[in-house]
C-alpha positions as CSV (number, residue, x, y, z in Angstrom):
1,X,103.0,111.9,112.6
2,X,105.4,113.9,110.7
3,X,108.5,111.5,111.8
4,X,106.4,108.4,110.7
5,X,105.8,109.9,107.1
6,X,109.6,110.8,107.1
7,X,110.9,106.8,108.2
8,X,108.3,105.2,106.0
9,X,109.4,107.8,102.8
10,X,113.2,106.9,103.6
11,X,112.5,102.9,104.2
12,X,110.3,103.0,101.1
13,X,112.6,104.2,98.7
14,X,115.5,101.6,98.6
15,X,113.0,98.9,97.9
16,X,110.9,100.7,95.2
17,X,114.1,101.5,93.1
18,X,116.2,98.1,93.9
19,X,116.9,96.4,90.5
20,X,117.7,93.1,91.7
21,X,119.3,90.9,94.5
22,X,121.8,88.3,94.3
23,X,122.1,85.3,96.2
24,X,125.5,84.6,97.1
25,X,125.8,80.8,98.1
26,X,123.5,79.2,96.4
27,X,123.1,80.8,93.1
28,X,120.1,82.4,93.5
29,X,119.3,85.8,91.4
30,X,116.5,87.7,92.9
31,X,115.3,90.6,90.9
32,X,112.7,93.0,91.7
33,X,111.7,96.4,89.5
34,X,109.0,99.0,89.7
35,X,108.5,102.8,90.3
36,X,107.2,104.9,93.0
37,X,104.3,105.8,91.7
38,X,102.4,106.2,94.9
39,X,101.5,109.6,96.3
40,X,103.6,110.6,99.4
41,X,101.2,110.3,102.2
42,X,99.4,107.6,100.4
43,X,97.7,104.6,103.3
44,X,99.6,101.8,101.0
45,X,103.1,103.9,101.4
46,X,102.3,104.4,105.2
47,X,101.7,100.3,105.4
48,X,104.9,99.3,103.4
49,X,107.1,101.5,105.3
50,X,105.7,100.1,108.8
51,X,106.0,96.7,107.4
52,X,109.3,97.4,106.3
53,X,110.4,98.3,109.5
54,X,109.5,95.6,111.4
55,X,110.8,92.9,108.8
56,X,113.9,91.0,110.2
57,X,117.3,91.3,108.5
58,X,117.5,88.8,105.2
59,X,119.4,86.5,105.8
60,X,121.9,84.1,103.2
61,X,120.8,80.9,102.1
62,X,121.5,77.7,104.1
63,X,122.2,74.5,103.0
64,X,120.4,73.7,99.8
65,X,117.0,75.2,100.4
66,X,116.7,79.2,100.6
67,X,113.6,81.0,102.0
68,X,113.1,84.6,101.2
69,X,111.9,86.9,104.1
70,X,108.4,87.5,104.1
71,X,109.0,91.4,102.9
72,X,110.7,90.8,99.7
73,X,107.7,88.5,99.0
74,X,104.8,91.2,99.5
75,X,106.6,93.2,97.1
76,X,107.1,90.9,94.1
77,X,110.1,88.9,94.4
78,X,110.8,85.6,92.7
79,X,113.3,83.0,93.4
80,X,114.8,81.1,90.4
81,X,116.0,77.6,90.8
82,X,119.8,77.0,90.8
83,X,121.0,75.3,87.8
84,X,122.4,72.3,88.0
85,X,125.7,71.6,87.0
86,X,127.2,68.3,85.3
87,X,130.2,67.2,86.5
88,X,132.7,65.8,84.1
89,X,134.3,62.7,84.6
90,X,137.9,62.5,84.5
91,X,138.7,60.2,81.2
92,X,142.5,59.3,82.7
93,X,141.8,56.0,83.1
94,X,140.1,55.2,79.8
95,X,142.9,57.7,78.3
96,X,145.7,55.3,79.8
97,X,143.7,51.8,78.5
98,X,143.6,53.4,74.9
99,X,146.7,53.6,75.2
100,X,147.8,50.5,76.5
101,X,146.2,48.7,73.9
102,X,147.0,50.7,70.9
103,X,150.8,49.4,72.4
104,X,150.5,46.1,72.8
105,X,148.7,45.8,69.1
106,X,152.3,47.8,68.0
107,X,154.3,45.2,69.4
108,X,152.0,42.3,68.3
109,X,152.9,43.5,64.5
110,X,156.3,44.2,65.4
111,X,156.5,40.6,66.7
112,X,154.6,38.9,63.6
113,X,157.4,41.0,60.9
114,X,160.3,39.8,63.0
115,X,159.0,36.4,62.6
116,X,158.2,36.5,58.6
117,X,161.2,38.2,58.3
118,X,163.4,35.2,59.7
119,X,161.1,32.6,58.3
120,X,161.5,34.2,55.0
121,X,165.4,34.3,55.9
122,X,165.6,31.0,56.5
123,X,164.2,29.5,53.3
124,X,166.2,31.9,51.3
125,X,168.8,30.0,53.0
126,X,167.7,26.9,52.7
127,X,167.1,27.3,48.8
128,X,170.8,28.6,48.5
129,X,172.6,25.2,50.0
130,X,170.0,23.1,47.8
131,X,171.2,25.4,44.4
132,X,174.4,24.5,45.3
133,X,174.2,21.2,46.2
134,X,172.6,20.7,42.6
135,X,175.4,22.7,41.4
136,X,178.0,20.9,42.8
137,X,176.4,17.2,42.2
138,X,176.1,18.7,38.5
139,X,179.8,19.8,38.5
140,X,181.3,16.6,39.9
141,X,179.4,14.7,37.3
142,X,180.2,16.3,34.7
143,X,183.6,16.2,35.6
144,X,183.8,12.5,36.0
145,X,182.3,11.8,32.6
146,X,185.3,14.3,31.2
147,X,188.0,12.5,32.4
148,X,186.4,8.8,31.1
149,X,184.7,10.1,27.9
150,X,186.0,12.2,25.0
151,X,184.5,13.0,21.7
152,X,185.6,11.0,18.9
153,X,184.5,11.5,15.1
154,X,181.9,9.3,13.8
155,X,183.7,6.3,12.2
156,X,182.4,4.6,8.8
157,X,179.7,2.6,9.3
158,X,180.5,-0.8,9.5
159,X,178.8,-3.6,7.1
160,X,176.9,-4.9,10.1
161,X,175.9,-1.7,11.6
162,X,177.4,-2.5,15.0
163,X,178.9,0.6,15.2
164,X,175.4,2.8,14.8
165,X,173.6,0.4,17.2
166,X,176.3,0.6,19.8
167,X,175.7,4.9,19.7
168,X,172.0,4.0,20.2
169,X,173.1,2.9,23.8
170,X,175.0,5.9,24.8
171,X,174.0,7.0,28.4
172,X,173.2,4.1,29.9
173,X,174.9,3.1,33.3
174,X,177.5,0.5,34.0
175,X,175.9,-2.1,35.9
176,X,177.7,-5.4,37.0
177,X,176.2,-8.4,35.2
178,X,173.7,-6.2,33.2
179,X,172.8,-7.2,29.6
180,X,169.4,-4.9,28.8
181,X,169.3,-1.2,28.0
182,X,168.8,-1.0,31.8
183,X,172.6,-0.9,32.5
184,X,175.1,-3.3,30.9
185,X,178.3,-4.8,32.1
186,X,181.1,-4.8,28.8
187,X,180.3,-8.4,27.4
188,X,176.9,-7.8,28.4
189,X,177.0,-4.6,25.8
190,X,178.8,-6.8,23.1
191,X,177.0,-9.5,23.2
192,X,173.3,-7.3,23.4
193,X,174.6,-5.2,20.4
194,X,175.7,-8.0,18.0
195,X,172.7,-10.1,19.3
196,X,170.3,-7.0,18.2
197,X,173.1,-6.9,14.6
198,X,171.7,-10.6,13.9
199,X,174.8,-12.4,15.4
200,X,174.6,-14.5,18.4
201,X,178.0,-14.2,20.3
202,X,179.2,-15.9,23.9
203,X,178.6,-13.8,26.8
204,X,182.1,-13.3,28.6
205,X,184.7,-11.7,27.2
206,X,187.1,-14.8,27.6
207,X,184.1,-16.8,25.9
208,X,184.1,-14.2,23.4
209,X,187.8,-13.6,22.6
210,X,187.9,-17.7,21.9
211,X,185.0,-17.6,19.9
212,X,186.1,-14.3,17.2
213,X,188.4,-14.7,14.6
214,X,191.6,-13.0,15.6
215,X,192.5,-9.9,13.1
216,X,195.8,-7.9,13.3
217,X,194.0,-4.9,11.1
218,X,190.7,-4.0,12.8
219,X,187.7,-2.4,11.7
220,X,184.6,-0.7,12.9
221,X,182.6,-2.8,14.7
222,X,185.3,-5.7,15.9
223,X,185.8,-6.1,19.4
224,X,189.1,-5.0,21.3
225,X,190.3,-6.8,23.7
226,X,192.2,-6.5,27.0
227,X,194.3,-8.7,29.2
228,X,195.7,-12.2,29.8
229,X,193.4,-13.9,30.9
230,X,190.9,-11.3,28.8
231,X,189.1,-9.3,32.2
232,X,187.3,-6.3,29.5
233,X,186.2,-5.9,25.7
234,X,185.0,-3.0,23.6
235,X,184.1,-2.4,20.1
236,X,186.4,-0.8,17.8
237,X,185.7,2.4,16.3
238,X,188.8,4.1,15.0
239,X,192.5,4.0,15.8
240,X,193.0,5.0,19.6
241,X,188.6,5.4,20.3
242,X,186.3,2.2,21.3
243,X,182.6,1.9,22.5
244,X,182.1,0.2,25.7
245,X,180.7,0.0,29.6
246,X,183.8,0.6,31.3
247,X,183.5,0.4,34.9
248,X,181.0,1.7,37.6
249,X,180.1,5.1,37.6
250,X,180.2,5.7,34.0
251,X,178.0,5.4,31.4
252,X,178.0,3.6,27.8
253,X,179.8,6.3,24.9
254,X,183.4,7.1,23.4
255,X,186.2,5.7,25.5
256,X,190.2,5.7,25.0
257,X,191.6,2.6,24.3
258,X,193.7,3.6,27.2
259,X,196.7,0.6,27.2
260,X,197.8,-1.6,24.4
261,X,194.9,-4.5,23.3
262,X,195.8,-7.7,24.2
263,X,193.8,-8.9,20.1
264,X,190.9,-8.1,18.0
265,X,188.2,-10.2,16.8
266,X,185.8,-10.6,14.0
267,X,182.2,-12.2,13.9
C-alpha cells in the first residue's frame, strides 16, 4: 500500500503543477493550471495517480485533426483551434502590367510631341518660302517700275487740263488695245484723256499725228510723238518727262522721253 501512495504522489505531481502544453505541428496551445490542494492519501489522489498510470503516451497531432488523450481531458484541458493564416498573393504579375502600360502611355506622348513638333516645323517652313516669295515678287516689281518710271516735278497745268487728268490714271496696266481705266494701250490713253478734256481725237497714233497741228515749241498737254511711220505717242509734260502706257508690264505715270520725238502736236 505504501509503494502505491508513493507512485500515485510522484505521477500526481507533474500534472497538478504543469502550466501548459504546446502542440508542436499543428499549432495547438494546451494549457492547464491548478494546485495540489488534495490531502496526500486523499481517494481522489489515489484514482488520478492509477489513472495516470495506465494512460498511454500523448502522442503529436496528425494530419489536420488532433485528439487529446483521454487523461489530459479528466483534468481540465482545452484545445484551441489553429488560426488560420491568409496567404498573400504574389502581386508580380500585376506589378509588371502597371508597368507595362505606364510605358507604352510614355512613348504614346513621346510619339504625339515628335509629331507636333515636325508638323509645327514644317509650317514654319512653309510660311518662310511664302514671305519670301512675296518678298521677292515685291522686290522684282518694284524694281521694274524703277528702271521705266522716274519722278518728275509737276508741270504747269495746261489750259485744257490734260495734264491733271492724265495723273488721275497713274497705275493702271498697259493692256494691248485697251481704251478704259481697265488698262490702256498709248493712243488708247490719249485719245480717253482728251475725249474726258472735251476733245474728240482719232484713235491711232498715225491717225492722231495727221490729225494735230504740228508745233516745234511744245507745251503741257501736247502729244509727243515717235517714229516713221509713228508706232507710239505720249503727252508732253516738261522738257525730257511725258505721260504714257508704254509697253506691257508697266503701268500708266512719269516716263523718259527716252530717244529724240519724231513731232509734236496740238488739239
Amino acid at each position: 500500500m505504501s509503494e502505491l501512495k508513493t507512485i500515485a504522489k510522484e505521477t500526481a505531481q507533474p500534472a497538478v503543477k504543469g502550466a501548459a502544453i504546446v502542440a508542436a505541428s499543428g499549432g495547438l496551445v494546451a494549457s492547464f493550471a491548478g494546485t495540489a490542494n488534495a490531502a496526500e492519501g486523499s481517494p481522489a489522489v489515489a484514482a488520478d495517480a492509477a489513472a495516470a498510470s495506465t494512460a498511454p503516451a500523448v502522442v503529436g497531432p496528425q494530419g489536420s485533426a488532433v485528439q487529446a488523450p483521454s487523461a489530459l481531458s479528466s483534468i481540465g484541458f482545452v484545445a484551441k483551434p489553429a488560426s488560420k493564416t491568409t496567404a498573400v498573393k504574389p502581386r508580380v504579375i500585376k506589378d509588371v502590367k502597371v508597368e507595362t502600360a505606364r510605358k507604352e502611355a510614355k512613348e504614346a506622348e513621346e510619339r504625339a510631341a515628335a509629331r507636333e513638333a515636325a508638323e509645327a516645323r514644317a509650317a514654319e517652313r512653309s510660311q518662310t518660302t511664302a514671305r519670301a516669295s512675296r518678298t521677292s515678287t515685291r522686290t522684282a516689281t518694284s524694281t521694274r517700275t524703277t528702271t521705266t518710271t522716274r519722278t518728275a516735278p509737276d508741270p504747269a497745268p495746261s489750259a485744257s487740263g490734260i495734264v491733271g487728268i492724265a495723273k488721275s490714271m497713274f497705275g493702271v496696266p498697259y493692256v494691248y488695245g485697251g481704251t478704259t481705266p481697265s488698262g490702256f494701250d498709248c493712243s488708247g490713253l490719249t485719245s480717253y484723256v482728251y475725249r474726258q478734256a472735251g476733245i474728240s481725237i482719232p484713235r491711232t497714233a498715225s491717225a492722231q499725228k495727221a490729225a494735230a497741228t504740228p508745233v516745234s515749241s511744245p507745251r503741257p498737254g501736247d502729244l509727243v510723238f515717235f517714229g516713221y511711220p509713228v508706232y507710239h505717242v505720249g503727252i508732253y509734260v516738261s522738257p525730257g518727262t511725258m505721260i504714257d502706257a508704254q509697253r506691257p508690264g508697266t503701268t500708266i505715270g512719269y516716263h523718259s522721253i527716252w530717244t529724240k520725238p519724231s513731232g509734236y502736236g496740238r488739239f
